[in-house]
PQR file with spaces between the fields and no chain letter, atoms N, CA, C, O and H, PARSE charges and radii, in Angstrom:
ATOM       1  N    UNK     1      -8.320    0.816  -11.717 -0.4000 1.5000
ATOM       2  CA   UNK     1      -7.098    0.099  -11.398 -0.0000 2.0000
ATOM       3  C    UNK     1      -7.112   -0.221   -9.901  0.5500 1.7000
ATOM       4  O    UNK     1      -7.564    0.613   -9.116 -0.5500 1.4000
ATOM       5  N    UNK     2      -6.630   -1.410   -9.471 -0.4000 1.5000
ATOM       6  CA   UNK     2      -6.708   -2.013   -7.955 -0.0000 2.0000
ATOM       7  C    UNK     2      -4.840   -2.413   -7.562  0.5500 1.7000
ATOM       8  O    UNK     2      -3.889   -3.185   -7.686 -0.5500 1.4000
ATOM       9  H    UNK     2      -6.263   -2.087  -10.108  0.4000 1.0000
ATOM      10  N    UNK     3      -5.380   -1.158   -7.022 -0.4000 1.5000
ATOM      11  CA   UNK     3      -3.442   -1.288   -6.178 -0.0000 2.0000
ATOM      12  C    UNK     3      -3.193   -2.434   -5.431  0.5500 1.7000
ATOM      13  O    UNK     3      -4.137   -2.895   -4.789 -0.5500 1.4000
ATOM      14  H    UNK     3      -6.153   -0.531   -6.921  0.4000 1.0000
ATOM      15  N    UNK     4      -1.820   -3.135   -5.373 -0.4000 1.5000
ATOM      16  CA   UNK     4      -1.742   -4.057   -4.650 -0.0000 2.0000
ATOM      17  C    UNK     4       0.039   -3.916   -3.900  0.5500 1.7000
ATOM      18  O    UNK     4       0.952   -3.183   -4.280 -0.5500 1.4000
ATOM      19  H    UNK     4      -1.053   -2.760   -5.895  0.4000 1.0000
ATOM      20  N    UNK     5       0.031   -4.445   -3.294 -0.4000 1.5000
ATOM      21  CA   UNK     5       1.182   -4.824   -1.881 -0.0000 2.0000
ATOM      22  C    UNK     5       2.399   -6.037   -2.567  0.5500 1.7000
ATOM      23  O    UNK     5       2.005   -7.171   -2.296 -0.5500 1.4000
ATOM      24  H    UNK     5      -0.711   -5.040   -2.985  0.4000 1.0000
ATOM      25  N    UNK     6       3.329   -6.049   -3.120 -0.4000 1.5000
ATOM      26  CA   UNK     6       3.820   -7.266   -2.707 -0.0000 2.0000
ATOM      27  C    UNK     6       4.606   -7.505   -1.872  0.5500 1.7000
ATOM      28  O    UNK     6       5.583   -6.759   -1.801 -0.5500 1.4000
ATOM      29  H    UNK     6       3.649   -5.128   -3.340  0.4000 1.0000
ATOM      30  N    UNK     7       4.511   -8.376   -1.142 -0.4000 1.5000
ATOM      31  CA   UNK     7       4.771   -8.599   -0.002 -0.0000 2.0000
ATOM      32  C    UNK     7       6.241   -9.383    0.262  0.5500 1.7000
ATOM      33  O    UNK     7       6.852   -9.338    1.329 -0.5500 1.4000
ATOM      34  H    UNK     7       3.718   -8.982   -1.200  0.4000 1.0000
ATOM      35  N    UNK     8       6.601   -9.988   -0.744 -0.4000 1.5000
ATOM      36  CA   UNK     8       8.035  -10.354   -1.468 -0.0000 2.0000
ATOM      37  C    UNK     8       9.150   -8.923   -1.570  0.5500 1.7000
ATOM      38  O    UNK     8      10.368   -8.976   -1.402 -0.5500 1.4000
ATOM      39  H    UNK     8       6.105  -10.024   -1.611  0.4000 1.0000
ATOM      40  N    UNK     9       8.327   -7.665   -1.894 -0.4000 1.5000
ATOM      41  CA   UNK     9       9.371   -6.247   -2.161 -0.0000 2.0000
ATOM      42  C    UNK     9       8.831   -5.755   -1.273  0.5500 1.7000
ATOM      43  O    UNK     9       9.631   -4.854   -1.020 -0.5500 1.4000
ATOM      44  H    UNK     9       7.338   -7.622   -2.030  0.4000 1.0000
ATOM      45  N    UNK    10       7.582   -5.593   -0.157 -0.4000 1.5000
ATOM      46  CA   UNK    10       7.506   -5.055    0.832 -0.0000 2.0000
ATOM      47  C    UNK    10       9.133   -4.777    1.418  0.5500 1.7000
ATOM      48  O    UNK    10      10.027   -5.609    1.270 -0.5500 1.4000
ATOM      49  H    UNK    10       6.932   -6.325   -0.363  0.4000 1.0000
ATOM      50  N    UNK    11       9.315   -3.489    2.085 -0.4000 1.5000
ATOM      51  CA   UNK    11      10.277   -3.295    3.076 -0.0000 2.0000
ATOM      52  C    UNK    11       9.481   -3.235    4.490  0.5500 1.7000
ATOM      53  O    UNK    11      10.011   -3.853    5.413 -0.5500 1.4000
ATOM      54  H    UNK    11       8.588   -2.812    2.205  0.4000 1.0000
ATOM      55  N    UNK    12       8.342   -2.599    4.739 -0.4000 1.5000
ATOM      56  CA   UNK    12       7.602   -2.789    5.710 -0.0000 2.0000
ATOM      57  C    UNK    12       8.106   -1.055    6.154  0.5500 1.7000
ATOM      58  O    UNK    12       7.472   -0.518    7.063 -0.5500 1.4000
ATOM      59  H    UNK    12       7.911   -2.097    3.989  0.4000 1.0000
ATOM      60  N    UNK    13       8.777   -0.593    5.750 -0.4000 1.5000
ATOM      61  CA   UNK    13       8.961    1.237    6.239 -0.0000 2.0000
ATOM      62  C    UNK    13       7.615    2.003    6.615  0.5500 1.7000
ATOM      63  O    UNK    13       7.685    3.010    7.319 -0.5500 1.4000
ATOM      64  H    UNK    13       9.292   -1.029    5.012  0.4000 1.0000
ATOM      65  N    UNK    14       6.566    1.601    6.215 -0.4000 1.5000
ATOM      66  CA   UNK    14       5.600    2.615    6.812 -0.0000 2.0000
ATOM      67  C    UNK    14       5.325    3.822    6.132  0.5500 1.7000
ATOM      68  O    UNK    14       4.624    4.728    6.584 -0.5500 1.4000
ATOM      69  H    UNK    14       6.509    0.783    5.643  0.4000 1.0000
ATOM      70  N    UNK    15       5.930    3.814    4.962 -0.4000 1.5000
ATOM      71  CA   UNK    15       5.617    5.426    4.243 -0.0000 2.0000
ATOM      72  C    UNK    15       4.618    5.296    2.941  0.5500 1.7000
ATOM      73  O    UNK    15       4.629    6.261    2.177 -0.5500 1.4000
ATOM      74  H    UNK    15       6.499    3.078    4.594  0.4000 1.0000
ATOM      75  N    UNK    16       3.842    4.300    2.651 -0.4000 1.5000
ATOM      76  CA   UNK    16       2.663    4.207    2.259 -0.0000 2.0000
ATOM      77  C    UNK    16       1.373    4.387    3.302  0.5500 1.7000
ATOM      78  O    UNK    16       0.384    5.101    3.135 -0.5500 1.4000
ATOM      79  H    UNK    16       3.833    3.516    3.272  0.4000 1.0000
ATOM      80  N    UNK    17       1.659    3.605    4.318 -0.4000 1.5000
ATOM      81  CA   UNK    17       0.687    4.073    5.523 -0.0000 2.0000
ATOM      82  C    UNK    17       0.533    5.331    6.071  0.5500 1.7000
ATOM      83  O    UNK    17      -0.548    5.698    6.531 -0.5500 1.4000
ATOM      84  H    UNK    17       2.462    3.025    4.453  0.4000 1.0000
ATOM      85  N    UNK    18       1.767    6.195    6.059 -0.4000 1.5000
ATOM      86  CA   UNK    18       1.345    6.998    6.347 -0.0000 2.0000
ATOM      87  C    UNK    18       1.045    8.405    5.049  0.5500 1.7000
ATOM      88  O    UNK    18       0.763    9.598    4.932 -0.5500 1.4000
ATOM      89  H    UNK    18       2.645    5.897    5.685  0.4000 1.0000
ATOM      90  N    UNK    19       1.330    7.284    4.379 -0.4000 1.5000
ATOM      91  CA   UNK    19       0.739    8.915    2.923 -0.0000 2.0000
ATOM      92  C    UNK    19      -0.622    8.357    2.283  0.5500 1.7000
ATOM      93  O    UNK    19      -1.307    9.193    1.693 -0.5500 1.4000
ATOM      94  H    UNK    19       1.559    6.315    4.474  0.4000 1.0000
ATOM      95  N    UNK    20      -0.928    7.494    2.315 -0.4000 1.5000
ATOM      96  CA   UNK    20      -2.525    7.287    2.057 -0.0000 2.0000
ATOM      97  C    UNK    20      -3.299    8.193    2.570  0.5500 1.7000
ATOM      98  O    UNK    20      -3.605    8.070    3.756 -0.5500 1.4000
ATOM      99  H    UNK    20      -0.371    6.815    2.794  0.4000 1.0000
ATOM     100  N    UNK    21      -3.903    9.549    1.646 -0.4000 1.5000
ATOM     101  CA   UNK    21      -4.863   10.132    2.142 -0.0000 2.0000
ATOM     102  C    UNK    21      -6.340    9.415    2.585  0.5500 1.7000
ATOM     103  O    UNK    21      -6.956   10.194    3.313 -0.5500 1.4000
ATOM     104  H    UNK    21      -3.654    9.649    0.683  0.4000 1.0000
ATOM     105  N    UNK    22      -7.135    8.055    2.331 -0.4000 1.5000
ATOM     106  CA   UNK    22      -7.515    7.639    2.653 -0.0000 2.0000
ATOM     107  C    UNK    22      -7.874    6.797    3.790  0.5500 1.7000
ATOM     108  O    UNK    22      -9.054    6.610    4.086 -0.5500 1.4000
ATOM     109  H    UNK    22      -6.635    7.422    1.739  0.4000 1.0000
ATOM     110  N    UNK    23      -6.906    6.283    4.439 -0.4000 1.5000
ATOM     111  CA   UNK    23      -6.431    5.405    5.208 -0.0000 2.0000
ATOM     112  C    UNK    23      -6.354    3.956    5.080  0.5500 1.7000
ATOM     113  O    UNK    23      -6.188    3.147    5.993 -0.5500 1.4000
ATOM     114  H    UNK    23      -5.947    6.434    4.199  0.4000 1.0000
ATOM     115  N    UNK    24      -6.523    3.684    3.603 -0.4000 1.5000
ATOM     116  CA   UNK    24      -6.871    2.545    2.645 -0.0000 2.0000
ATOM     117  C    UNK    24      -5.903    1.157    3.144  0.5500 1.7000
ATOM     118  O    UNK    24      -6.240   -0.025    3.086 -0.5500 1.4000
ATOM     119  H    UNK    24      -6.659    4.341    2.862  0.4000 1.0000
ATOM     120  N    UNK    25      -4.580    1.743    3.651 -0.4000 1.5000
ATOM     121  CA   UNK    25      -3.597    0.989    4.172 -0.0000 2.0000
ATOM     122  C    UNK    25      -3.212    0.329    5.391  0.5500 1.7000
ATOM     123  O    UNK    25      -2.741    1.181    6.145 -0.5500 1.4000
ATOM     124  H    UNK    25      -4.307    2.703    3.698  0.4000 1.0000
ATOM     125  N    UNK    26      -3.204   -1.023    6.013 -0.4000 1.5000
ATOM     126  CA   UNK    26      -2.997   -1.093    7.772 -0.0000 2.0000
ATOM     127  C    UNK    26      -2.334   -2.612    7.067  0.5500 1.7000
ATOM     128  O    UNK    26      -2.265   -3.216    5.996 -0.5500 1.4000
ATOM     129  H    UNK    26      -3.587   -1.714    5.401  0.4000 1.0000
ATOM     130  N    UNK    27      -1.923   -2.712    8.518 -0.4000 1.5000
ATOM     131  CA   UNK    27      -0.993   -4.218    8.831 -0.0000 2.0000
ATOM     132  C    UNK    27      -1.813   -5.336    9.387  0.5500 1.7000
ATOM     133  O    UNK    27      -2.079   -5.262   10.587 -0.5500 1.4000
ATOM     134  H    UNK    27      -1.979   -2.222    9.388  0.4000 1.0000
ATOM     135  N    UNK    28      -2.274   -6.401    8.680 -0.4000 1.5000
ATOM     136  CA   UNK    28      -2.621   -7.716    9.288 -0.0000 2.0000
ATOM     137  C    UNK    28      -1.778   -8.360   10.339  0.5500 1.7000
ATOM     138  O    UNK    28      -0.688   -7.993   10.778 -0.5500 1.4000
ATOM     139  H    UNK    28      -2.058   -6.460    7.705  0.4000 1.0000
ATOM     140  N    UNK    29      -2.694   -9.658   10.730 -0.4000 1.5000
ATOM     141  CA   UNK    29      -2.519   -9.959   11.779 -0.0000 2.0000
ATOM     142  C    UNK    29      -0.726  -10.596   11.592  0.5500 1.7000
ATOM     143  O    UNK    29       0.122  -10.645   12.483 -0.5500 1.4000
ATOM     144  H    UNK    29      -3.579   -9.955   10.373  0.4000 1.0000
ATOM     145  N    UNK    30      -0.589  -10.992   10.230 -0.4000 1.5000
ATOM     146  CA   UNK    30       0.798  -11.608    9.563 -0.0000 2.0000
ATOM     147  C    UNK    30       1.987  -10.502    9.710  0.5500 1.7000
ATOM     148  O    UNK    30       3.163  -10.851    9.604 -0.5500 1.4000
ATOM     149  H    UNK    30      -1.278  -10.953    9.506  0.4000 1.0000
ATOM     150  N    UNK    31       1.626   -9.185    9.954 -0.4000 1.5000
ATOM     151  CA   UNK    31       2.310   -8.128    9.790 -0.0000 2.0000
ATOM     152  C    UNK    31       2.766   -8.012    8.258  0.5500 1.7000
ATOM     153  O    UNK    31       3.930   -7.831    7.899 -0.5500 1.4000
ATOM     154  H    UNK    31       0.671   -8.901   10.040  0.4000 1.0000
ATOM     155  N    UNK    32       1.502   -8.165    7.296 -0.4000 1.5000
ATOM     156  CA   UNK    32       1.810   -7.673    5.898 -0.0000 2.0000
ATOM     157  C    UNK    32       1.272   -6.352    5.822  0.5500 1.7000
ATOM     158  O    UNK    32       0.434   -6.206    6.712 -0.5500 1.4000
ATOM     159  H    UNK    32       0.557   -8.312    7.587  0.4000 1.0000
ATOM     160  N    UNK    33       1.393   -5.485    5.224 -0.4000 1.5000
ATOM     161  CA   UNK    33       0.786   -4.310    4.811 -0.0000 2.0000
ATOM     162  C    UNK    33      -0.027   -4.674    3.663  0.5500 1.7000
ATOM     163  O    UNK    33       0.440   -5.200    2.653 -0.5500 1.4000
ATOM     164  H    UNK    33       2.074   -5.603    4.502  0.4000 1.0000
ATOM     165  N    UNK    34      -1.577   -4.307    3.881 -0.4000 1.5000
ATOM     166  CA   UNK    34      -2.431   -4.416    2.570 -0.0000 2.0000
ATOM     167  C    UNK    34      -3.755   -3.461    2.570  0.5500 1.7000
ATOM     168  O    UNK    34      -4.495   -3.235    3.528 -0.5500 1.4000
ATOM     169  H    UNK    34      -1.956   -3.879    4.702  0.4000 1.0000
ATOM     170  N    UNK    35      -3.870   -2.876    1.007 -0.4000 1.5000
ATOM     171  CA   UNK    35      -4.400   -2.340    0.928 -0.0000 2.0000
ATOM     172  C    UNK    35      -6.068   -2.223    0.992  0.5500 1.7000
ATOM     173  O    UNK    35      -6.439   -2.836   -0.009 -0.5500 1.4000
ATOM     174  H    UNK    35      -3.270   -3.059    0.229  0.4000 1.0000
ATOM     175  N    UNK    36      -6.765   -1.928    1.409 -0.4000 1.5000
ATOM     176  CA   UNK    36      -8.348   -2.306    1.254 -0.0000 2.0000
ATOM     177  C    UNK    36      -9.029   -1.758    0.503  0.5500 1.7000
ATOM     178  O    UNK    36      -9.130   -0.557    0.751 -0.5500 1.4000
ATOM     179  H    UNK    36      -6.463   -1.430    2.222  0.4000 1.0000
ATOM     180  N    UNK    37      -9.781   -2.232   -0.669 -0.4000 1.5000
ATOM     181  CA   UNK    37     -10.233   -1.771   -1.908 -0.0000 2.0000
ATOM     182  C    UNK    37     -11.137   -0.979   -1.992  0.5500 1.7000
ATOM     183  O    UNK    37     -11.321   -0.252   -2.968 -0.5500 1.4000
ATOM     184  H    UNK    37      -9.699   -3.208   -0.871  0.4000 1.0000
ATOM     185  N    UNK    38     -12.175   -1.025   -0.467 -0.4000 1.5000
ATOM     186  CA   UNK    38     -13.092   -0.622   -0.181 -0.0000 2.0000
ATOM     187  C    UNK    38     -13.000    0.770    0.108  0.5500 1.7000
ATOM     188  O    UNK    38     -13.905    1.561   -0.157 -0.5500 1.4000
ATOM     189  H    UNK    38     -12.025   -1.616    0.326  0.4000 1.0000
ATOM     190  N    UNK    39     -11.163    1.301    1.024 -0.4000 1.5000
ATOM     191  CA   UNK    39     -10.977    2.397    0.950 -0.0000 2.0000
ATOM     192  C    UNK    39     -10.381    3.155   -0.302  0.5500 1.7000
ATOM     193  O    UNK    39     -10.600    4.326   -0.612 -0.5500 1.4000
ATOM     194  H    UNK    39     -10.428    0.659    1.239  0.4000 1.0000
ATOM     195  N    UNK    40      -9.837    2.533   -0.747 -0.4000 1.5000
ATOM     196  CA   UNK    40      -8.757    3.041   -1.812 -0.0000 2.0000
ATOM     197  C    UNK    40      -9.567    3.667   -2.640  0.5500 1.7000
ATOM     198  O    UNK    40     -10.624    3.107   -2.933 -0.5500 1.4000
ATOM     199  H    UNK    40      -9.659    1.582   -0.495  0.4000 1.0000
ATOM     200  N    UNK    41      -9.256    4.956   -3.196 -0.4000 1.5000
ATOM     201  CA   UNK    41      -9.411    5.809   -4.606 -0.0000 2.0000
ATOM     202  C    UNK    41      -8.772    5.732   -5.674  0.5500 1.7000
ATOM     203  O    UNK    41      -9.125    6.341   -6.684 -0.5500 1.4000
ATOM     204  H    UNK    41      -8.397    5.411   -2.958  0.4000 1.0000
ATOM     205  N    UNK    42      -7.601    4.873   -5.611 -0.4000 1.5000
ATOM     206  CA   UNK    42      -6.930    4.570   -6.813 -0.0000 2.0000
ATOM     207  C    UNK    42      -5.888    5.579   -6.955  0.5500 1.7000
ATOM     208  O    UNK    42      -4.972    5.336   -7.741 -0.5500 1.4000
ATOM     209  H    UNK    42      -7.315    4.378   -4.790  0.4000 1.0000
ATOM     210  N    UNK    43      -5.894    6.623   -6.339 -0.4000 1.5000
ATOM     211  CA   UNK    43      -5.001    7.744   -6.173 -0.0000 2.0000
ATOM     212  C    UNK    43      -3.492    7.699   -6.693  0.5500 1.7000
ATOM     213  O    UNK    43      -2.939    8.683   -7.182 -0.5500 1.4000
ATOM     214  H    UNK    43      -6.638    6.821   -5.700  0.4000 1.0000
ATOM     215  N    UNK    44      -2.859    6.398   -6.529 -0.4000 1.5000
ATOM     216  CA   UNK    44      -1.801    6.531   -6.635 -0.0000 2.0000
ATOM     217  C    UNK    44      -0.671    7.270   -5.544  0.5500 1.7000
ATOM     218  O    UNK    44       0.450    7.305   -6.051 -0.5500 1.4000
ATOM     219  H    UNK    44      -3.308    5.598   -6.131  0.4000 1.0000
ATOM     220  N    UNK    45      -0.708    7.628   -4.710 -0.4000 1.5000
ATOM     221  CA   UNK    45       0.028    7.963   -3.845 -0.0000 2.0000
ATOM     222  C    UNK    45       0.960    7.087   -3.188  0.5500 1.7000
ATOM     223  O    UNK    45       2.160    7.311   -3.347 -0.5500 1.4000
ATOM     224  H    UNK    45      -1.619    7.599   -4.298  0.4000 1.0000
ATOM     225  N    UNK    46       0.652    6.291   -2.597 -0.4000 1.5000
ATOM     226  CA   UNK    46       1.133    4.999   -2.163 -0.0000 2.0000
ATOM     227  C    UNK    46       1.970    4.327   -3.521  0.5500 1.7000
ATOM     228  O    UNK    46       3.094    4.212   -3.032 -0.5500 1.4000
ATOM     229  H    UNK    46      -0.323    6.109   -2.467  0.4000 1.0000
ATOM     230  N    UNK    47       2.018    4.106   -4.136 -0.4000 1.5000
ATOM     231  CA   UNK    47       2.876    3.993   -5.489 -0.0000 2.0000
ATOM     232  C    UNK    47       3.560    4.914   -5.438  0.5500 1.7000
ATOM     233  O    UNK    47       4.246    4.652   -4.450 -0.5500 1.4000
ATOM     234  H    UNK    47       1.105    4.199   -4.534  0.4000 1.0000
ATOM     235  N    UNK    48       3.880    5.828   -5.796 -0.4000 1.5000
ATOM     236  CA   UNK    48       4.684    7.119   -5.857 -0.0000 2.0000
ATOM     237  C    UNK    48       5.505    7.152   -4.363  0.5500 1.7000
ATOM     238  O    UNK    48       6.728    7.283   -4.332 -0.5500 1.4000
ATOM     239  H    UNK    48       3.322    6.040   -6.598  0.4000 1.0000
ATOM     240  N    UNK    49       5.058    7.078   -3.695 -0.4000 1.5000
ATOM     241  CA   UNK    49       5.624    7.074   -2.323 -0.0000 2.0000
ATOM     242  C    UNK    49       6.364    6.058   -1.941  0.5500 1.7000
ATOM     243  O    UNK    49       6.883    6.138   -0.828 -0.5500 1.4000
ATOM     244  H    UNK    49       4.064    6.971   -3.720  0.4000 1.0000
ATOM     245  N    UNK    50       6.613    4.767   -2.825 -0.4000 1.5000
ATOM     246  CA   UNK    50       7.031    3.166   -1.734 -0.0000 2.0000
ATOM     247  C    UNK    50       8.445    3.009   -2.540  0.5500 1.7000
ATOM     248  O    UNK    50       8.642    3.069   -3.754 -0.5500 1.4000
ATOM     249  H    UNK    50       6.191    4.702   -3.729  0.4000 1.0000
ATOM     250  N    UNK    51       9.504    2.754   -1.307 -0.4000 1.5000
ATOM     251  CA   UNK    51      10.923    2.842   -2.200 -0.0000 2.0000
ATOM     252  C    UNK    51      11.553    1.816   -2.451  0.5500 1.7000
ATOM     253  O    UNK    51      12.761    1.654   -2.624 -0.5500 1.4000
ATOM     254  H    UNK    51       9.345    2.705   -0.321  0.4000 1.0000
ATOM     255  N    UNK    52      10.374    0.825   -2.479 -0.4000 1.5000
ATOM     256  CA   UNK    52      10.945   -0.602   -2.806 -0.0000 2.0000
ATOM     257  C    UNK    52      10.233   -1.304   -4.455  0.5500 1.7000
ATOM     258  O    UNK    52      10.466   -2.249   -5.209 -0.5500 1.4000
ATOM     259  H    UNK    52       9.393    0.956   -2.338  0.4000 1.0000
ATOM     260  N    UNK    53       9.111    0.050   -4.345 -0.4000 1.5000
ATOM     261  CA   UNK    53       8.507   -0.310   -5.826 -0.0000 2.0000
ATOM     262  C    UNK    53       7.402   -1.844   -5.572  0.5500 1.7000
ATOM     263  O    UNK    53       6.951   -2.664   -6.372 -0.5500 1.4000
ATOM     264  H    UNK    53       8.922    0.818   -3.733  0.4000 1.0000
ATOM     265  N    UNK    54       7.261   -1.666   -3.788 -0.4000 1.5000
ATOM     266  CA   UNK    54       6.001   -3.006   -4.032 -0.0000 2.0000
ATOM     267  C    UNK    54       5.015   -2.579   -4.477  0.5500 1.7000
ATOM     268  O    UNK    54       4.314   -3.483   -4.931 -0.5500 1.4000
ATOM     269  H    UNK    54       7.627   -1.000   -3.138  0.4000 1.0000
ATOM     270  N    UNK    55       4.584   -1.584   -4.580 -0.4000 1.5000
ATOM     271  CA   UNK    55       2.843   -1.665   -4.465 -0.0000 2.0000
ATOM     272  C    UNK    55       2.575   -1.349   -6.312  0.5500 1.7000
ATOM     273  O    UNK    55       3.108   -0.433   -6.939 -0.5500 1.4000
ATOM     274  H    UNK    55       5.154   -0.850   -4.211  0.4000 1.0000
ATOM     275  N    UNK    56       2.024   -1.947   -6.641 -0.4000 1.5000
ATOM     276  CA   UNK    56       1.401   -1.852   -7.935 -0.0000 2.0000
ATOM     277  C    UNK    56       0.090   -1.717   -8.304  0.5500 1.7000
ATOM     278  O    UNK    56      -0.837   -1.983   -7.539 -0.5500 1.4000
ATOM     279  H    UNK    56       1.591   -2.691   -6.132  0.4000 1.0000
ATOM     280  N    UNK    57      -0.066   -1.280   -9.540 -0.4000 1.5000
ATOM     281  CA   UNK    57      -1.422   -1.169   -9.943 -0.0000 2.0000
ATOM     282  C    UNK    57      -1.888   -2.074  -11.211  0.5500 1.7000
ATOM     283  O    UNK    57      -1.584   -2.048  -12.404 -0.5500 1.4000
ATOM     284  H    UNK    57       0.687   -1.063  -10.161  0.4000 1.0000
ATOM     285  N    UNK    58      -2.820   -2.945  -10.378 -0.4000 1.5000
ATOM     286  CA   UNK    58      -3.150   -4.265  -11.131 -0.0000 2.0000
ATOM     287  C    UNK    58      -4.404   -3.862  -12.377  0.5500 1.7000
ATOM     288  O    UNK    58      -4.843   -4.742  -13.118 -0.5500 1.4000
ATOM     289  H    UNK    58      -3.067   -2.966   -9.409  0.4000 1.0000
């Protein structure tokens, strides 16, 4: 499964960034938050953690 950001329910709070045990998560140059696939484990944390319900698992 490949987690994703939307950026429409983004709040931008910062509490996926900072609970990614990976560090899978950072802010572009747009100031979106997105995830990088390359880090991500699929973990689910960042889901569980986001209180706007953006981040999904595609």
């Amino acid at each position: 499964m490949a987690y994703r950001i939307l950026a429409k329910k983004c709040t931008q709070c910062g509490a996926c960034l900072e609970e990614c045990p990976m560090e899978a998560i950072s802010v572009d140059p747009a100031d979106r938050y997105v995830i990088d696939p390359d880090k991500c484990t699929d973990c689910g944390s960042c889901s569980d953690i986001c209180p706007s319900g953006a981040i999904t698992g595609a």
